[in-house]
C-alpha positions as CSV (number, residue, x, y, z in Angstrom):
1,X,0.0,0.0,0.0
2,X,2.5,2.7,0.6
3,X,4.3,1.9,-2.8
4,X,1.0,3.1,-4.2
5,X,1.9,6.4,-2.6
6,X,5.3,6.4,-3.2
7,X,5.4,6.5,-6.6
8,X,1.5,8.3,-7.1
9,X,-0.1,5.2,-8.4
10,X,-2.6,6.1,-5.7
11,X,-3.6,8.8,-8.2
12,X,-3.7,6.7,-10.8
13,X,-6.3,4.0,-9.0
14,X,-8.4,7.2,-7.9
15,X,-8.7,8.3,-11.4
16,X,-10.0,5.5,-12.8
17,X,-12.5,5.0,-10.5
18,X,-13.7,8.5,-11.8
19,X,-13.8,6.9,-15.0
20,X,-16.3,4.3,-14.1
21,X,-18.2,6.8,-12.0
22,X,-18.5,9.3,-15.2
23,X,-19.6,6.2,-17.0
24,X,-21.9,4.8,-14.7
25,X,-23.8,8.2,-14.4
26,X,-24.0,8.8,-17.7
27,X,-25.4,5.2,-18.7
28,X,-27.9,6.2,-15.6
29,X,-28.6,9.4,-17.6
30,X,-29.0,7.8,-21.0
31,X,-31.1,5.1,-19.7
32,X,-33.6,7.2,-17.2
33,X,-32.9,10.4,-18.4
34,X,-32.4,11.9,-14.5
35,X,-29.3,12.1,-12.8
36,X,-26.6,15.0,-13.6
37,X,-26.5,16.4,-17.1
38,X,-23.3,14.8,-19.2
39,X,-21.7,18.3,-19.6
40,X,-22.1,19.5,-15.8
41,X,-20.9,15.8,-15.1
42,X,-17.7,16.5,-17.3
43,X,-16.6,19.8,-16.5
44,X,-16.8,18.9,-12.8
45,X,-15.3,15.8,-13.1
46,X,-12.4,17.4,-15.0
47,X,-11.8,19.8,-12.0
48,X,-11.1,17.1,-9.7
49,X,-9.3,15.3,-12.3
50,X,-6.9,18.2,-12.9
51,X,-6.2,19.0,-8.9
52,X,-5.8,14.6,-8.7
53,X,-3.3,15.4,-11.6
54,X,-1.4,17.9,-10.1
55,X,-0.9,16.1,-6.8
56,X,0.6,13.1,-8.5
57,X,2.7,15.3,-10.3
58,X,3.9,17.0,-6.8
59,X,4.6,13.3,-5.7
60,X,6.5,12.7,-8.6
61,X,8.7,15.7,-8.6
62,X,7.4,17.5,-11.8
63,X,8.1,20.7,-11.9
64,X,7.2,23.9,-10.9
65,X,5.0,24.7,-14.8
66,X,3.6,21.6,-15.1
67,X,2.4,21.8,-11.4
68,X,1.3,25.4,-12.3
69,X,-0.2,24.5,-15.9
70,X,-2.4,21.5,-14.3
71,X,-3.6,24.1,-11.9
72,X,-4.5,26.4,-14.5
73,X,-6.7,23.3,-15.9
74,X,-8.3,22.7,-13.3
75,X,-9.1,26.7,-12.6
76,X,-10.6,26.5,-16.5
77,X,-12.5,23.6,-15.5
78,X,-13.8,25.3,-12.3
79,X,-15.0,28.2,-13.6
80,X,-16.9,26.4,-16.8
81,X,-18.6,23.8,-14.1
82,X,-19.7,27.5,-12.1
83,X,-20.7,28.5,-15.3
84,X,-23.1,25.7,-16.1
85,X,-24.6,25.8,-12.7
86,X,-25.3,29.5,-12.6
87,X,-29.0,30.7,-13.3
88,X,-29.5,33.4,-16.0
């Protein structure tokens, strides 16, 4: 367990579990047509994606612009998922 850590696998395992849980909800969506719409479902999902992103690249020693760059990502990614929540 702590070489998943180690070595930011740990990222890796959380990430695709967000893959099945984007797929799952969007086969929910598709088949039922409740549930979270696919594009607030992305963009929100990308947000955590990028942050999960940058901390395995902090574990893995990147540097300082690609720590910074997938910051900005998920920043872009914030914003749109604020933007498709926010009533006109």
């Amino acid at each position: 367990m702590q070489a998943l850590f180690a070595d930011g696998r740990i990222v890796d395992l959380i990430l695709a579990l967000m893959v099945l849980e984007a797929m799952a909800l969007a086969i929910y969506r598709r088949r039922t047509g409740r549930g979270v719409g696919i594009r607030s479902l992305l963009v929100n999902l990308g947000a955590g994606a990028a942050l999960l992103l940058t901390l395995r690249a902090v574990m893995t020693g990147a540097g300082l612009a690609v720590v910074a760059a997938l910051l900005l990502l998920a920043l872009v990614f914030h914003v749109a998922d604020i933007a498709t929540r926010w009533d006109k």
